[in-house]
C-alpha positions as CSV (number, residue, x, y, z in Angstrom):
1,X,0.0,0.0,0.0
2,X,1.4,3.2,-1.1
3,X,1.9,6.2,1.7
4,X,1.1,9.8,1.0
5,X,4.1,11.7,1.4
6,X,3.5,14.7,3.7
7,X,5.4,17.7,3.7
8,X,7.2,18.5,6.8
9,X,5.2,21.3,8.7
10,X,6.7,25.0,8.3
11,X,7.5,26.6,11.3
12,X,5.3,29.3,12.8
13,X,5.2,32.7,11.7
14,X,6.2,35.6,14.4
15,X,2.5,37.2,14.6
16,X,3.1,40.5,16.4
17,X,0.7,43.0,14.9
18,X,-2.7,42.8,14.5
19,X,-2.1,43.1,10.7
20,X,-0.5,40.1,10.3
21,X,-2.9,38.1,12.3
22,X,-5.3,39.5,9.8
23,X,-3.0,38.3,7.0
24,X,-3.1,34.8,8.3
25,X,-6.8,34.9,8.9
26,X,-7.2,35.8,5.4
27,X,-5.1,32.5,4.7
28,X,-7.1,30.5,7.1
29,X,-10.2,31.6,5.0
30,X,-8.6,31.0,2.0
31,X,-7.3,27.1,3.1
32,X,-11.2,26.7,3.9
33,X,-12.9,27.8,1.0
34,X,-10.0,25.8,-1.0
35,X,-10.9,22.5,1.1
36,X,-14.6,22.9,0.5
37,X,-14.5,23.2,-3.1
38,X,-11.9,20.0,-3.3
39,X,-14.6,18.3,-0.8
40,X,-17.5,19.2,-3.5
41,X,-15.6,18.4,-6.5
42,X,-15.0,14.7,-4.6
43,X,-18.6,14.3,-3.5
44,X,-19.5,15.2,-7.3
45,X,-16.8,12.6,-9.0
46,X,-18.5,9.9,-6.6
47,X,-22.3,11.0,-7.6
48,X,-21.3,10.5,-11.1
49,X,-19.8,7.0,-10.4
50,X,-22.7,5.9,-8.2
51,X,-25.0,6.9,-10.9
52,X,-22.4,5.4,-13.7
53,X,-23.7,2.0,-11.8
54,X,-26.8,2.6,-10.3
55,X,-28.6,0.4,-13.4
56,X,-26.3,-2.5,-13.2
57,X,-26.4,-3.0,-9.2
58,X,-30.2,-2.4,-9.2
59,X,-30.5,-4.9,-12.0
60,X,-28.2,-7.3,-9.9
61,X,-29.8,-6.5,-6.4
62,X,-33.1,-7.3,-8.1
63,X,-32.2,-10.7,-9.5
64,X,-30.1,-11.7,-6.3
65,X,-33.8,-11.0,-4.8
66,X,-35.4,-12.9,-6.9
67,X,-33.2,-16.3,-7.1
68,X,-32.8,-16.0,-3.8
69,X,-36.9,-16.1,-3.8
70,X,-36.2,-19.4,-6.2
71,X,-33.7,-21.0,-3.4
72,X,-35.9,-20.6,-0.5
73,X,-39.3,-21.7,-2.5
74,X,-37.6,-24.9,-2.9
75,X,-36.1,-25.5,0.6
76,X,-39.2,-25.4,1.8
77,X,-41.0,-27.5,-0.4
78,X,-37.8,-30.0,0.4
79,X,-37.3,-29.3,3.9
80,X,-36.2,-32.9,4.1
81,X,-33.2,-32.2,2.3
82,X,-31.9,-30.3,4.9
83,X,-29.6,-31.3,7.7
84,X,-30.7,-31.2,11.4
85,X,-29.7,-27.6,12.1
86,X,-31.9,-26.4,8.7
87,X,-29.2,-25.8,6.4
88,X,-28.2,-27.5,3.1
89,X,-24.0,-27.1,1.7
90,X,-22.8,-26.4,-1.6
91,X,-19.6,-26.4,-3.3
92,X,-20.7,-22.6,-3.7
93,X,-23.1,-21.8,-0.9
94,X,-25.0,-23.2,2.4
95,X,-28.3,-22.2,2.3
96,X,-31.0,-23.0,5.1
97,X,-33.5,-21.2,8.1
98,X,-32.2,-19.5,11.1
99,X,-34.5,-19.3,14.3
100,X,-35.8,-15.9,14.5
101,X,-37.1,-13.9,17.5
102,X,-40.0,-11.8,16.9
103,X,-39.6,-8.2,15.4
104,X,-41.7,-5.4,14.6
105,X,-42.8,-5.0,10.6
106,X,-44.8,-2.7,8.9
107,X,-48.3,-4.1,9.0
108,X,-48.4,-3.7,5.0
109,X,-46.4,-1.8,2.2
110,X,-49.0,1.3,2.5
111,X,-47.3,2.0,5.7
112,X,-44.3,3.8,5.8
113,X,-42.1,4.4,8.6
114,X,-42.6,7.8,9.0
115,X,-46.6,7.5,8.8
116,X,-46.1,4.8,11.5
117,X,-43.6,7.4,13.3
118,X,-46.8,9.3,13.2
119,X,-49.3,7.4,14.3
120,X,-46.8,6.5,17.3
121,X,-47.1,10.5,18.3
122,X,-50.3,10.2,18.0
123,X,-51.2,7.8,21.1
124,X,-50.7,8.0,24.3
125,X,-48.1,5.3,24.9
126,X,-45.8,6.0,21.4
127,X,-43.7,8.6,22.1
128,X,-41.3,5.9,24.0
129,X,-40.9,4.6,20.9
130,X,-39.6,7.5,19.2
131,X,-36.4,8.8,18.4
132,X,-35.3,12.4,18.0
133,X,-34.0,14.5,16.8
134,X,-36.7,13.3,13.5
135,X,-39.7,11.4,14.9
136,X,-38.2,7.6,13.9
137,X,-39.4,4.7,14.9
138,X,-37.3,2.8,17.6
139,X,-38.4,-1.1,16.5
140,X,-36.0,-2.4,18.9
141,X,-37.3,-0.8,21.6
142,X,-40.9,-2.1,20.5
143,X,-39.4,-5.7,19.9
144,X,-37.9,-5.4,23.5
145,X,-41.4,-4.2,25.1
146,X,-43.7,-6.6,22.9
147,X,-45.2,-8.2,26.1
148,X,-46.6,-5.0,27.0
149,X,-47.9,-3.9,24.2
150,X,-51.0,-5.6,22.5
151,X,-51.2,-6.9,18.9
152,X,-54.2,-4.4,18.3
153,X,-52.2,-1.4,19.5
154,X,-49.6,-2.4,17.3
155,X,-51.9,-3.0,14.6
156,X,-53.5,0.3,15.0
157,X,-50.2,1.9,14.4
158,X,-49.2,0.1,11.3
159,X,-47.1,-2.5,12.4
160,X,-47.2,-6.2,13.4
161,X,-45.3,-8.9,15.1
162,X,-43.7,-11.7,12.7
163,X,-42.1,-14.4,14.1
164,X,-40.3,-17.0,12.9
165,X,-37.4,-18.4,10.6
166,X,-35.3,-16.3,8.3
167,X,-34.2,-17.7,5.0
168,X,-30.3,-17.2,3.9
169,X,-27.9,-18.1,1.7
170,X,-24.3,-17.5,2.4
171,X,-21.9,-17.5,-0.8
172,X,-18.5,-19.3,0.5
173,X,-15.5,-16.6,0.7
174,X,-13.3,-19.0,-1.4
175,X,-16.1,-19.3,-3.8
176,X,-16.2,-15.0,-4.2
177,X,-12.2,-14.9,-4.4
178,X,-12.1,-17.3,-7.6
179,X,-14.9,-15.1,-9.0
180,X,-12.8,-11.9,-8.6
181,X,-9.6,-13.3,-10.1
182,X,-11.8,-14.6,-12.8
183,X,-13.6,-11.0,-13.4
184,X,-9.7,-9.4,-13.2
């Protein structure tokens, strides 16, 4: 890995008049307005490059979704198939079901989390499950307090309780590596 090289410092200037502490304000100023623009003109190389492959990784996030969709349609219809502990190996990838405690969802896609952030304000036992300093919803703190709360409350405020197993498949590193050297 390659090192910047950093110039050694220069030593301090002799400030005794008021002038030339005004001379190396000015400076100061200038050194700002210099790092700001070098700061802008970096935030707008790496907008164009995230937007240079915004199509291709949606295109790819959406068909990861989907055969991923395809993998864990079929371990379930062949749950058999899988070992003990719910997982199935690959020369590629393990794939299985992980035991799941309960968390907090949106009760359906026409809620969004700030409508539900919302509705929290609006009763008399959500604001505890608010953050500031923007009204977001605190699901952890809900998850952590579900035996208090009832399903209708939660309900009420656009969100339910889903419990259960969570699907994954895990892509083996060694797997990944040989796909990089390949792609290189």
């Amino acid at each position: 890995m390659n090192m910047p090289v950093i110039a050694p410092l220069p030593a301090p200037p002799e400030i005794s008049t008021r002038a030339q502490l005004e001379a190396l304000l000015e400076n100061i100023a200038e050194l700002r307005r210099e790092r700001e623009a070098a700061f802008a003109a970096q935030e707008a190389e790496l907008a164009a490059v995230r937007q240079r492959h915004r199509a291709q990784l949606t295109e790819l996030q959406n068909l990861l979704a989907l055969e991923t969709s395809w993998a864990e349609a079929w371990a379930r219809e062949h749950r058999g198939e899988l070992s003990a502990d719910g997982t199935l190996g690959f020369a590629n990838a393990t794939l299985g079901f992980r035991a799941g405690g309960p968390r907090v969802e949106r009760a359906s896609r026409r809620w969004t989390w700030s409508r539900i952030a919302a509705a929290l304000a609006a009763v008399p036992w959500g604001a505890r499950y608010l953050r500031t300093p923007e009204p977001v919803v605190d699901a952890e703190a809900i998850a952590a307090d579900l035996g208090k709360l009832s399903r209708e409350e939660l309900r009420a405020a656009g969100m339910e309780v889903v419990e259960g197993e969570q699907f994954f498949v895990e892509v083996r590193d060694d797997a990944m590596a040989d796909e990089l050297r390949e792609a290189a």
